[in-house]
NULOMI-196200 format. One record per residue (C-alpha): residue number from 1; residue in one letter; y, x, z. Coordinates in Angstrom, 1 decimal. Layout:
! residues N
@dolum=NUM; zake=A; c2=Y; c1=X; c3=Z
...
//
This chain:
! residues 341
@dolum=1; zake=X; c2=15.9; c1=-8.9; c3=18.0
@dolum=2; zake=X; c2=14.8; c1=-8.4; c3=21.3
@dolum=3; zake=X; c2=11.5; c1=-9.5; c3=21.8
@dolum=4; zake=X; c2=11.8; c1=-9.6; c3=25.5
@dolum=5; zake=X; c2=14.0; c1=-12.2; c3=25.2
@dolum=6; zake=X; c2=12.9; c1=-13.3; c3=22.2
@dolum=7; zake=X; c2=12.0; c1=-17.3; c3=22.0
@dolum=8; zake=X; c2=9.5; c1=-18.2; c3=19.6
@dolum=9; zake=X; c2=7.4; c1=-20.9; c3=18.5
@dolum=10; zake=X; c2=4.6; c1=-18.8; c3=18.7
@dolum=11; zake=X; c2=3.9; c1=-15.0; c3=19.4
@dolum=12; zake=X; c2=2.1; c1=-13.0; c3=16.6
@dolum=13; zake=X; c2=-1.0; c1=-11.3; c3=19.2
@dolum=14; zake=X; c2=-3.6; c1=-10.6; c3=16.7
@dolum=15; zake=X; c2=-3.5; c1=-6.9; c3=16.1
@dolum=16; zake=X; c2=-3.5; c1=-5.0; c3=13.0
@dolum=17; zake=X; c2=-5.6; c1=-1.4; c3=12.9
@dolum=18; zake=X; c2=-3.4; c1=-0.7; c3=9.4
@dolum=19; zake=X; c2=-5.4; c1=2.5; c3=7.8
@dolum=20; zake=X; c2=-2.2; c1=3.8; c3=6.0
@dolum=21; zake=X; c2=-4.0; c1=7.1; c3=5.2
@dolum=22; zake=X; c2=-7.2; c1=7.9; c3=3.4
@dolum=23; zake=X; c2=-10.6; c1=6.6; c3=5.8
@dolum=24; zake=X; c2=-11.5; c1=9.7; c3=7.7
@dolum=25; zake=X; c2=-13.4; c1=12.5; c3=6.3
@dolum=26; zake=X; c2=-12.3; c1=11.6; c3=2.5
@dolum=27; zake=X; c2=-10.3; c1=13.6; c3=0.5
@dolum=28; zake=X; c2=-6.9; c1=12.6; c3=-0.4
@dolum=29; zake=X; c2=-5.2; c1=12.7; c3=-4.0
@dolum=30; zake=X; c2=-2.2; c1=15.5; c3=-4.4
@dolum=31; zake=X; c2=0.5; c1=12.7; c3=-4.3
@dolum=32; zake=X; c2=3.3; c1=12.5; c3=-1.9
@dolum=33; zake=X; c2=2.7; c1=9.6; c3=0.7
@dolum=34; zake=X; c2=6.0; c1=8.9; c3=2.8
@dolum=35; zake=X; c2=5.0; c1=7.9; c3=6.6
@dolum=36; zake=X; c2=8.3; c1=5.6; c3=8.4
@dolum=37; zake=X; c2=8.0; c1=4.3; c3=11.2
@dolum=38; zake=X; c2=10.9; c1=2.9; c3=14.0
@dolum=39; zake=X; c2=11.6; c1=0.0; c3=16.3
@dolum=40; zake=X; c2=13.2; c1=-3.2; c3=14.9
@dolum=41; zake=X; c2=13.5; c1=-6.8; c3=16.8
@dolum=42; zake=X; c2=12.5; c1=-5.4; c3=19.6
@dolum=43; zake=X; c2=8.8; c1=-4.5; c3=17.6
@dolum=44; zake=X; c2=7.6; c1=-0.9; c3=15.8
@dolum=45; zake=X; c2=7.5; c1=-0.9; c3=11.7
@dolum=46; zake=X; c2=5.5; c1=1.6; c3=10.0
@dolum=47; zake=X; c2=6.0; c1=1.7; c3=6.1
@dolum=48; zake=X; c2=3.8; c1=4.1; c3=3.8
@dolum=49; zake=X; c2=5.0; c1=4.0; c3=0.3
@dolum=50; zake=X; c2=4.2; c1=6.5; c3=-2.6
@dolum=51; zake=X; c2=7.0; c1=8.2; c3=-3.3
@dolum=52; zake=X; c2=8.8; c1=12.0; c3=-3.9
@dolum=53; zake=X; c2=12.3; c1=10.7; c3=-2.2
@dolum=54; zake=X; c2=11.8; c1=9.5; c3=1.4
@dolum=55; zake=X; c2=14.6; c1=5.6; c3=1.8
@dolum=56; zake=X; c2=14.1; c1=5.5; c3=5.4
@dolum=57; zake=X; c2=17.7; c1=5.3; c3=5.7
@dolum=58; zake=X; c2=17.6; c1=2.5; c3=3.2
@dolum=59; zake=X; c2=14.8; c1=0.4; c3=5.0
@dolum=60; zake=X; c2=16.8; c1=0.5; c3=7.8
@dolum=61; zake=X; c2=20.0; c1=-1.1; c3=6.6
@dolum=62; zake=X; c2=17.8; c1=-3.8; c3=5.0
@dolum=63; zake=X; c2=15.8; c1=-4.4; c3=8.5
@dolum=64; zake=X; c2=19.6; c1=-4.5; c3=10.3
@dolum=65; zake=X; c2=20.8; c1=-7.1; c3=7.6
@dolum=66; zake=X; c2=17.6; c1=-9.0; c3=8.3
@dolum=67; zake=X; c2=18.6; c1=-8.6; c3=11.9
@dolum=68; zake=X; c2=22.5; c1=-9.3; c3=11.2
@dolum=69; zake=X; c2=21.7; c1=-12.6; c3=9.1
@dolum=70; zake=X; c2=18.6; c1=-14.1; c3=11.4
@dolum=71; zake=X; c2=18.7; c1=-13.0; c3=15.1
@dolum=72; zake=X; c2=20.2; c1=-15.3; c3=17.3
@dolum=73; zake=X; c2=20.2; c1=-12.5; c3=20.1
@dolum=74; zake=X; c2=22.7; c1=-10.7; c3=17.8
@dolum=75; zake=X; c2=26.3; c1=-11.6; c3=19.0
@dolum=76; zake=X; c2=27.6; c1=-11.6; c3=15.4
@dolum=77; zake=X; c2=24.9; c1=-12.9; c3=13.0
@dolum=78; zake=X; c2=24.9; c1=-15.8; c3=10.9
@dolum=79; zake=X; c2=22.1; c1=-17.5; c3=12.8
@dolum=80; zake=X; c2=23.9; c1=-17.3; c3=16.0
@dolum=81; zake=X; c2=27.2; c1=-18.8; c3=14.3
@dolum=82; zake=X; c2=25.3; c1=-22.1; c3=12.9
@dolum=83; zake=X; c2=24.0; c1=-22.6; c3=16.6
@dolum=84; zake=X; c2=27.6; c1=-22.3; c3=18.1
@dolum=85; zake=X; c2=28.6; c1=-24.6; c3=14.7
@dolum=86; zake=X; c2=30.9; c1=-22.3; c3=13.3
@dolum=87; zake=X; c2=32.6; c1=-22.5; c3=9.8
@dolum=88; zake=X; c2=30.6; c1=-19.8; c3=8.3
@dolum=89; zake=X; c2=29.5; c1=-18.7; c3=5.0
@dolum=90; zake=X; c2=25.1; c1=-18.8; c3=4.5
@dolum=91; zake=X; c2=24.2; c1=-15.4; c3=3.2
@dolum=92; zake=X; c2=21.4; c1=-15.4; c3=0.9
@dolum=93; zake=X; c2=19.0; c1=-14.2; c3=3.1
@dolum=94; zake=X; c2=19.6; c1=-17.5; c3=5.5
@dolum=95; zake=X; c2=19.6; c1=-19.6; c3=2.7
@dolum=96; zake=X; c2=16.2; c1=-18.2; c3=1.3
@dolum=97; zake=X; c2=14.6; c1=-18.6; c3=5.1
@dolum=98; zake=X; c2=15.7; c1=-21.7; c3=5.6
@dolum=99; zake=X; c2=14.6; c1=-23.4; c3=2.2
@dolum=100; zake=X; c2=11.5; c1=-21.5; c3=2.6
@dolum=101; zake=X; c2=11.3; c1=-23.2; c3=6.1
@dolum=102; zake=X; c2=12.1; c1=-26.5; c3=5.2
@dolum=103; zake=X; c2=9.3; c1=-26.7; c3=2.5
@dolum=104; zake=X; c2=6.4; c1=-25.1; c3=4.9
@dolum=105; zake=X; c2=7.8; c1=-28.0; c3=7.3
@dolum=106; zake=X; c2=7.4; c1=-30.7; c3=5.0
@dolum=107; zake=X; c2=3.9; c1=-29.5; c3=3.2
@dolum=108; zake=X; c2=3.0; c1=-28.9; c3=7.0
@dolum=109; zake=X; c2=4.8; c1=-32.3; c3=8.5
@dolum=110; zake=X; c2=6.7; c1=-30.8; c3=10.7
@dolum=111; zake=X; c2=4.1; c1=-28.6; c3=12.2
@dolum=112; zake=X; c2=6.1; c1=-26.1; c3=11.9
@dolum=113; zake=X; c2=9.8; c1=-26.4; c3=12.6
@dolum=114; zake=X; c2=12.2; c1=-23.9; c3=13.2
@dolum=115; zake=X; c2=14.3; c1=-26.4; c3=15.1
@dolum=116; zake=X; c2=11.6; c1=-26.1; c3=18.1
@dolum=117; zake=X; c2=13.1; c1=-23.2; c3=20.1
@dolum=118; zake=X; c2=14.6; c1=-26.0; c3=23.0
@dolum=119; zake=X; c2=11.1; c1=-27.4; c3=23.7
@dolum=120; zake=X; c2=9.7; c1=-24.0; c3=23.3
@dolum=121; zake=X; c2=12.1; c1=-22.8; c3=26.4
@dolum=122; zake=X; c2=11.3; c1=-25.8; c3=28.7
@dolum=123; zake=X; c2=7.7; c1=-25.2; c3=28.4
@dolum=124; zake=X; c2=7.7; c1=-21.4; c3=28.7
@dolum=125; zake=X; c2=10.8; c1=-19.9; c3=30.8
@dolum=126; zake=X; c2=10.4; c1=-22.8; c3=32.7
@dolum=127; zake=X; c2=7.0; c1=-22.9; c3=33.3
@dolum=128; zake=X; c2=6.6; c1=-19.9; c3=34.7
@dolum=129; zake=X; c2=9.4; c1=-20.5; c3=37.3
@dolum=130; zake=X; c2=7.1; c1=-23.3; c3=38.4
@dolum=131; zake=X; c2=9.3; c1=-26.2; c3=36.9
@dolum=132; zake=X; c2=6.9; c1=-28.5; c3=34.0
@dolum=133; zake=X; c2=9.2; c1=-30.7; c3=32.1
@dolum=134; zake=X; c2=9.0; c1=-34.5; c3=32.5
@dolum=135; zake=X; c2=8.5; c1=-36.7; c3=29.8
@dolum=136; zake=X; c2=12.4; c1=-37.5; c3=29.6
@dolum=137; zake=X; c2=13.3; c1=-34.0; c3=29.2
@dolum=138; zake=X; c2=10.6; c1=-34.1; c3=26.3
@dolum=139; zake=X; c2=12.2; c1=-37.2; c3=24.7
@dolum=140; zake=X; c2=15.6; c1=-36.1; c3=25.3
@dolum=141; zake=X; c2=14.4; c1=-32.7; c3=23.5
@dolum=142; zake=X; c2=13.1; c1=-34.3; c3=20.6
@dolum=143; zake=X; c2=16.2; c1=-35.9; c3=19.8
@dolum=144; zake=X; c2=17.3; c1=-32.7; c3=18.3
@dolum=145; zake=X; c2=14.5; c1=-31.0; c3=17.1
@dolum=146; zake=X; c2=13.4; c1=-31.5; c3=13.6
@dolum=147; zake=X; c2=14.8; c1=-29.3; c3=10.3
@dolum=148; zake=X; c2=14.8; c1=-33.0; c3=8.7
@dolum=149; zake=X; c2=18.3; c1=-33.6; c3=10.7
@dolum=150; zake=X; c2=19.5; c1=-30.1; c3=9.2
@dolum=151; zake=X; c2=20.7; c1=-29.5; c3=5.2
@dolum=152; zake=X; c2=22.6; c1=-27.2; c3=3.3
@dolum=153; zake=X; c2=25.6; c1=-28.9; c3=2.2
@dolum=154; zake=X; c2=26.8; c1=-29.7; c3=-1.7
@dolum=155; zake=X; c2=28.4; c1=-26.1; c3=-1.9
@dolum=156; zake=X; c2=25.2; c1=-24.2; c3=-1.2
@dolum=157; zake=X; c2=26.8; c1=-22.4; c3=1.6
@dolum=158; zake=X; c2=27.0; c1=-24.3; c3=4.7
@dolum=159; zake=X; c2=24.2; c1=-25.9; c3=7.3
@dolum=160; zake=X; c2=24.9; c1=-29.6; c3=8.2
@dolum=161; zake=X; c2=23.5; c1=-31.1; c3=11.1
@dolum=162; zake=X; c2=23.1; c1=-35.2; c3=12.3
@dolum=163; zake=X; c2=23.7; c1=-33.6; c3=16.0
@dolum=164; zake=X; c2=25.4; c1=-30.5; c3=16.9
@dolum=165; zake=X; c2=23.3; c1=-29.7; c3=19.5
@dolum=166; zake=X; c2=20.0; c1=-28.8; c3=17.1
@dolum=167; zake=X; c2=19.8; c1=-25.2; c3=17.1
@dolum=168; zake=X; c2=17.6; c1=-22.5; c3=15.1
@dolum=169; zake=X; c2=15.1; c1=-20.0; c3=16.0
@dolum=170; zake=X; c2=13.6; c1=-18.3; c3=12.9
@dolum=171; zake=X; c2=11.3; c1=-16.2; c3=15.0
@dolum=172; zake=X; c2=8.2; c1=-17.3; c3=13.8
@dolum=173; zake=X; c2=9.5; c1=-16.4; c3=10.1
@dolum=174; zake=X; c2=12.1; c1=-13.7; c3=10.3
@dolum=175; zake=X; c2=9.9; c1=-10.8; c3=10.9
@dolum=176; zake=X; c2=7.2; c1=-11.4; c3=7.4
@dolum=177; zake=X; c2=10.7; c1=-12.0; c3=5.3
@dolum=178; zake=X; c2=11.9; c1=-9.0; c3=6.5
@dolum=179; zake=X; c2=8.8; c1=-7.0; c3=5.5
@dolum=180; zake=X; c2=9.3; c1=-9.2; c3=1.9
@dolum=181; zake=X; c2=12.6; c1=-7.6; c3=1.9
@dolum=182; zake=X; c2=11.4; c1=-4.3; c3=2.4
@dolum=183; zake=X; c2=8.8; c1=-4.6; c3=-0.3
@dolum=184; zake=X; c2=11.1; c1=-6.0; c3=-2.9
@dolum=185; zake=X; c2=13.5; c1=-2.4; c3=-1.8
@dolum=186; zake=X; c2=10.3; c1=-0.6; c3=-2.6
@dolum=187; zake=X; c2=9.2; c1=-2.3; c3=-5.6
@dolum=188; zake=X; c2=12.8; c1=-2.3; c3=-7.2
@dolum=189; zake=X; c2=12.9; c1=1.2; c3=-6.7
@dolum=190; zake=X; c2=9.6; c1=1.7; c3=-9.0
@dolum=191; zake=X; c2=7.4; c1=2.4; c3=-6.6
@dolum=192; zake=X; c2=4.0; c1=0.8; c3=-7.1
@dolum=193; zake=X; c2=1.5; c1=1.8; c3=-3.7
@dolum=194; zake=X; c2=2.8; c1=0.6; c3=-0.4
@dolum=195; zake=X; c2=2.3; c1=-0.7; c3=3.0
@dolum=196; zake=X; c2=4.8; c1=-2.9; c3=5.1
@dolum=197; zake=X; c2=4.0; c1=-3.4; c3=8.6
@dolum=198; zake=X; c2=6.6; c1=-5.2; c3=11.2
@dolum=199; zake=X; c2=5.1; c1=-6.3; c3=14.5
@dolum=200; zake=X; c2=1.3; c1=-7.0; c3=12.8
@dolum=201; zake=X; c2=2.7; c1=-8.7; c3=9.9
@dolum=202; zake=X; c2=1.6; c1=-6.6; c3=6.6
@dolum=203; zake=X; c2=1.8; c1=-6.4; c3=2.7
@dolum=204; zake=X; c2=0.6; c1=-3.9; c3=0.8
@dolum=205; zake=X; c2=0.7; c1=-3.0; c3=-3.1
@dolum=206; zake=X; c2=-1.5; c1=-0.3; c3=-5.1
@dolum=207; zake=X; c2=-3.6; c1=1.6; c3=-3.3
@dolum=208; zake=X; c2=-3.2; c1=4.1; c3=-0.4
@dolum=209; zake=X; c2=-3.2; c1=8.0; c3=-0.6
@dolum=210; zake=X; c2=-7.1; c1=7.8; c3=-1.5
@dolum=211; zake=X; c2=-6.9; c1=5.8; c3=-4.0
@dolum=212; zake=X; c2=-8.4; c1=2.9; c3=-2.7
@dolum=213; zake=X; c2=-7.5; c1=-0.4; c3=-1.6
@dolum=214; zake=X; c2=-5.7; c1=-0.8; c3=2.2
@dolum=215; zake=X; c2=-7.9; c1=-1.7; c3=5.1
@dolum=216; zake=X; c2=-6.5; c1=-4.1; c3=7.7
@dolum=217; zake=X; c2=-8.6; c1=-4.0; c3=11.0
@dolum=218; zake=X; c2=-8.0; c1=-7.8; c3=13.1
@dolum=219; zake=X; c2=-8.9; c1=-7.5; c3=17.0
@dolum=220; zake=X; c2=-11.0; c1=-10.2; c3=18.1
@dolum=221; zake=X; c2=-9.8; c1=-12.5; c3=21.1
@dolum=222; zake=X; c2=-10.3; c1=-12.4; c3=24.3
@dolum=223; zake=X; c2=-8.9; c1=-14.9; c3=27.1
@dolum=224; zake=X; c2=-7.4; c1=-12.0; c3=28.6
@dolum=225; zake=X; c2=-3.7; c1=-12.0; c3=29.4
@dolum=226; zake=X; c2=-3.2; c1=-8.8; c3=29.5
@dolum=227; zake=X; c2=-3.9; c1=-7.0; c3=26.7
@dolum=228; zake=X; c2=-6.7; c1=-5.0; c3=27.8
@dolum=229; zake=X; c2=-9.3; c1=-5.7; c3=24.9
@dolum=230; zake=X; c2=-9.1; c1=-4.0; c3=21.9
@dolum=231; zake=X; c2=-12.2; c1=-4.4; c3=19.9
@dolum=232; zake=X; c2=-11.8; c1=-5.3; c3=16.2
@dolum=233; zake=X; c2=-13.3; c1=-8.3; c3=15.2
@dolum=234; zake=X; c2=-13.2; c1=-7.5; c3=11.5
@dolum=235; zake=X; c2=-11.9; c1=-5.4; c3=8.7
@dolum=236; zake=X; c2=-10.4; c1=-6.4; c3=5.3
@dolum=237; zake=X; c2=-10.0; c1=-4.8; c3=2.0
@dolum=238; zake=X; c2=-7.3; c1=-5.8; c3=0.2
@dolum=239; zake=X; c2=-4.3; c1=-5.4; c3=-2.3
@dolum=240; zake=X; c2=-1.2; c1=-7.0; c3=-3.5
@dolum=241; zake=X; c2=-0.9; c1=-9.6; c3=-0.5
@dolum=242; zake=X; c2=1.1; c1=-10.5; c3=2.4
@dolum=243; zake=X; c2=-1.1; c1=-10.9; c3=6.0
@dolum=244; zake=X; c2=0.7; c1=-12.8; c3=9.0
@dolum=245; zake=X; c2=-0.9; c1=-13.3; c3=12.3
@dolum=246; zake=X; c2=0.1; c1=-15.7; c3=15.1
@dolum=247; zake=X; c2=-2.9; c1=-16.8; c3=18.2
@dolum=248; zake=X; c2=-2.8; c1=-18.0; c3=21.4
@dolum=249; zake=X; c2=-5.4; c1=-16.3; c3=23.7
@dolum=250; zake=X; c2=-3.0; c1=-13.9; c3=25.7
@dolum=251; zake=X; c2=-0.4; c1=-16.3; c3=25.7
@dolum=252; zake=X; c2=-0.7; c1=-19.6; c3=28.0
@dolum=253; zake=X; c2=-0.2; c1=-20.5; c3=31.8
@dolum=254; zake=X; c2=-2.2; c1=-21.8; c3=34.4
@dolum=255; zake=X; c2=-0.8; c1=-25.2; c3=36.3
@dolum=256; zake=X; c2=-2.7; c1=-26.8; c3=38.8
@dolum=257; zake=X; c2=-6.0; c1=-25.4; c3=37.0
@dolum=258; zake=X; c2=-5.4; c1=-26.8; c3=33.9
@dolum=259; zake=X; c2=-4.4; c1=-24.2; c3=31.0
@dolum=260; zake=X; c2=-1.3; c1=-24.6; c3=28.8
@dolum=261; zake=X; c2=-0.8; c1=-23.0; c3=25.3
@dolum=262; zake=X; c2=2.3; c1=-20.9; c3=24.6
@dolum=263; zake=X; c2=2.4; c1=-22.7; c3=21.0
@dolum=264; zake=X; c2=4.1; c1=-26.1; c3=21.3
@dolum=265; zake=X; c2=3.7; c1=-29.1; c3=18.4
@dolum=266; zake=X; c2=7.5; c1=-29.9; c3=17.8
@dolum=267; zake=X; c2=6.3; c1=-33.3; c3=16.5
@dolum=268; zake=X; c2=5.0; c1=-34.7; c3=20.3
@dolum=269; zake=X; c2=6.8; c1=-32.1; c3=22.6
@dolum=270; zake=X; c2=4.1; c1=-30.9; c3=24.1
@dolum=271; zake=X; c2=1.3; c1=-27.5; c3=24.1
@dolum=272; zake=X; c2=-1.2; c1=-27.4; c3=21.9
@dolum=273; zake=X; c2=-4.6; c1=-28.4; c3=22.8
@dolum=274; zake=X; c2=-6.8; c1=-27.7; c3=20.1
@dolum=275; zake=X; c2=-9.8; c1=-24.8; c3=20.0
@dolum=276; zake=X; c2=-7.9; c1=-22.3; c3=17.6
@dolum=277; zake=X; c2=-7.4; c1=-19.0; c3=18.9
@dolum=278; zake=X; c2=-5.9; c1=-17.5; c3=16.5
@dolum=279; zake=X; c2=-5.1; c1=-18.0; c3=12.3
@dolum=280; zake=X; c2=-4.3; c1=-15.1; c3=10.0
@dolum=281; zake=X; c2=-3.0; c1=-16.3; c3=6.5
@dolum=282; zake=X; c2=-2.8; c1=-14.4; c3=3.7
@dolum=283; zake=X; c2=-0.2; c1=-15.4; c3=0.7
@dolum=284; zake=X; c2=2.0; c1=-14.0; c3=-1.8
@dolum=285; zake=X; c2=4.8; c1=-13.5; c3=0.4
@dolum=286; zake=X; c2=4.8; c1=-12.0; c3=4.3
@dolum=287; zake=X; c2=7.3; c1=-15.2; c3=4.7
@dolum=288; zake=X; c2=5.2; c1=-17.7; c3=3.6
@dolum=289; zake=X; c2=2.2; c1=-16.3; c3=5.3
@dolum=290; zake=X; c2=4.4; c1=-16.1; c3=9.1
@dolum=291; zake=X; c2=5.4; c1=-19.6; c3=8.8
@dolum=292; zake=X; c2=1.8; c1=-21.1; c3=8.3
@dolum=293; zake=X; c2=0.0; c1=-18.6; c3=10.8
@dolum=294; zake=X; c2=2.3; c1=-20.6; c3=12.8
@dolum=295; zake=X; c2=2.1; c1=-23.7; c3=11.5
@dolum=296; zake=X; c2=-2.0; c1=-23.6; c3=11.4
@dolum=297; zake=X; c2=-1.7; c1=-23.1; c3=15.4
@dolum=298; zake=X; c2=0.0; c1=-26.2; c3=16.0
@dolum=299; zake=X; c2=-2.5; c1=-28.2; c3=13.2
@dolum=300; zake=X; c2=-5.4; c1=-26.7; c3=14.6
@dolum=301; zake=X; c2=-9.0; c1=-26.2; c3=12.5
@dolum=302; zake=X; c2=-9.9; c1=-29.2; c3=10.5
@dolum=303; zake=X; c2=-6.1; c1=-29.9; c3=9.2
@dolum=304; zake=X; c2=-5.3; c1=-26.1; c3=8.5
@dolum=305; zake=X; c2=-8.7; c1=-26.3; c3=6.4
@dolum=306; zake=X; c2=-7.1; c1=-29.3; c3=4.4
@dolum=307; zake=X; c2=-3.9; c1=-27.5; c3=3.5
@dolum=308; zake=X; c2=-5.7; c1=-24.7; c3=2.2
@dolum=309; zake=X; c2=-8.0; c1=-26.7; c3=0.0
@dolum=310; zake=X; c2=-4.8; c1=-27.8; c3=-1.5
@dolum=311; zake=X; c2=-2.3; c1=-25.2; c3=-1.6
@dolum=312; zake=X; c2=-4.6; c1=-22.3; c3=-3.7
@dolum=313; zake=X; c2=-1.8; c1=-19.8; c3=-3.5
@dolum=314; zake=X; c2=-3.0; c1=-19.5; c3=0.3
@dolum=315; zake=X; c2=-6.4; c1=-18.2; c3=2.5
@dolum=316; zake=X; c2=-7.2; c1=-17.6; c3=6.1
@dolum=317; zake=X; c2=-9.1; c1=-16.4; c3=8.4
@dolum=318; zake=X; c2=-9.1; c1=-18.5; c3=11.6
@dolum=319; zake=X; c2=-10.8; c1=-17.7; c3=14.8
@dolum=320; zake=X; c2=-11.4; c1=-20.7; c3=17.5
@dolum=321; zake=X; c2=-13.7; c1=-21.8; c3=20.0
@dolum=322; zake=X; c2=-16.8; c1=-23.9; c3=19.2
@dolum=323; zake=X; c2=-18.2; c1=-26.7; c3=21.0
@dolum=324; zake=X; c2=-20.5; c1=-24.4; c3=23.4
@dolum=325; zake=X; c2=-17.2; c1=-22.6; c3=24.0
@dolum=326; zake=X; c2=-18.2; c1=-19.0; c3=22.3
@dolum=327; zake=X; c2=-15.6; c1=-18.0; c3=19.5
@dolum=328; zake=X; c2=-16.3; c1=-18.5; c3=15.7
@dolum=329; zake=X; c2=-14.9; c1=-17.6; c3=12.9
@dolum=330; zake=X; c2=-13.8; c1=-19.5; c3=9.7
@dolum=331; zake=X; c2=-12.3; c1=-18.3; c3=6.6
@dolum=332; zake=X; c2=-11.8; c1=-19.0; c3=2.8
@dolum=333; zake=X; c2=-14.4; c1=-18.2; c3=0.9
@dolum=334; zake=X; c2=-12.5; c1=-16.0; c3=-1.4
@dolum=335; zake=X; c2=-12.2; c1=-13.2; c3=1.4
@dolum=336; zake=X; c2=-15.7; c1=-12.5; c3=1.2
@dolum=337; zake=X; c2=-15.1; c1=-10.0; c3=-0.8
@dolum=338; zake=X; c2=-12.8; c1=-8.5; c3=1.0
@dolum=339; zake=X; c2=-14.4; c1=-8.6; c3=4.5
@dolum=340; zake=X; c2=-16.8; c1=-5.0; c3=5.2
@dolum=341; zake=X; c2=-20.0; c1=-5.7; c3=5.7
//
């Protein structure tokens, strides 16, 4: 996928400082660490796995058949023959994405909704050439945005859709199943200690080449556009769990003085206007933890804080703006352990 042309409900900005290697100045055991790393949809992996035989080549046929299934910038996936409403065959990976999708966007009523992309592009692309949508672009848009007007059919093996014009975007999903995918290679294959990074969305297994648990360093946010800041806001010790990241803070527009968010609530049409800045979930799977990173953008605080008191499986660690207008941080109380003091 290429992510400069990539359209996404929202774009993962919080950065991951991903300590693959044993923390400076300790020694490291006498096993063989592999150390991968590439470009994929238009982002950098790195993978560390223990292991004596190196499967970069493998990896990389699973990231292109991640890439050939759920791109719709690629010419000849199966994503991009649903949106032109061709008789295709699903593949298993679209089918798992989609159902996957379709549950996060009913537990999350349709806060997050991979149908979105349209709305998405008349905000952003448009936006920036100076041209705001009107309110009967919005309601036109909506017409055909929601994954409730989508289904797989009887057979298991085709999309149906109420209008033909609904389109999909799996942007905001694509890239954690696709580190899933890689895992499941890794774990199939025997090996027990790894670390999956696409594009700041991580899950790691065992321990690293020290022996210890991985460290995952999150930037903190700064209303700075371009990128500039890099100062971590905190690091987390952790095993056996899937991180996604998505945020807004380097990713809005300025109209007539008034600031826009690039994240847009595909239930109203319109930006976001909460005080989150950014939400990193943690869950079993990379998936699972994309879509609501998303989906807890578009909810905002006090409703992202109500889904996690009732889906346990999840945690987060969410970073907004307070009523003085300083940033604060809020997470589940069962990464306090995991957080360095």
């Amino acid at each position: 996928m290429d992510r400069k042309k990539k359209v996404a409900i929202t774009l993962p900005i919080l950065v991951l400082l991903i300590t693959a290697l044993a923390t400076f100045g300790e020694k490291s055991k006498a096993s063989t660490y592999q150390h991968d790393s590439g470009l994929i949809f238009g982002t950098s992996y790195n993978i560390t796995y223990e292991s004596s035989e190196n499967h970069k080549e493998e990896i990389e046929k699973i990231l292109q058949g991640v890439d050939n299934s759920l791109s719709p910038f690629n010419n000849n996936s199966i994503i991009t023959a649903v949106n032109q409403n061709k008789d295709i065959t699903l593949d298993t990976q679209f089918i798992e994405v989609y159902k996957l999708a379709h549950s996060v966007y009913e537990e999350t009523e349709g806060a997050f909704d991979i149908t979105v992309a349209p709305l998405v592009n008349a905000w952003g692309f448009g936006f920036k050439s100076g041209k705001m949508p009107t309110e009967k672009d919005i309601d036109s848009l909506k017409n055909i945005i929601g994954l409730d007007k989508t289904s797989i059919d009887k057979s298991g093996k085709h999309i149906v859709k109420q209008d033909p014009r609904t389109m999909f975007d799996c942007s905001a999903i694509a890239k954690g199943y696709a580190v899933d995918m890689v895992a499941r290679h890794l774990s199939q294959q025997g090996i027990e200690n790894y670390m999956v990074e696409i594009g700041g969305e991580v899950i790691v297994k065992g321990h690293n080449q020290s022996g210890k648990q991985w460290r995952i360093g999150v930037t903190r946010p700064t209303d700075d556009s371009l990128a500039v800041n890099q100062e971590i806001q905190t690091v987390l010790t952790m095993t056996d769990r899937a991180m996604a990241t998505s945020g807004n803070y380097r990713n809005f527009y300025y109209k007539n003085g008034k600031k826009y968010a690039h994240t847009i609530d595909p239930r109203t049409g319109y930006p976001i206007q909460h005080n989150i800045l950014s939400a990193t979930v943690f869950a079993p799977t990379c998936a699972e933890a994309d879509a609501y990173a998303t989906a807890f953008m578009v909810l905002g605080l006090e409703k992202a804080k109500r889904i996690l008191s009732r889906k346990k499986t999840l945690s987060a660690y969410l970073i907004y703006t307070d009523d003085s207008g300083k940033n604060a941080v809020w997470y589940s109380k069962e990464l306090k352990q995991d957080i360095d003091k």
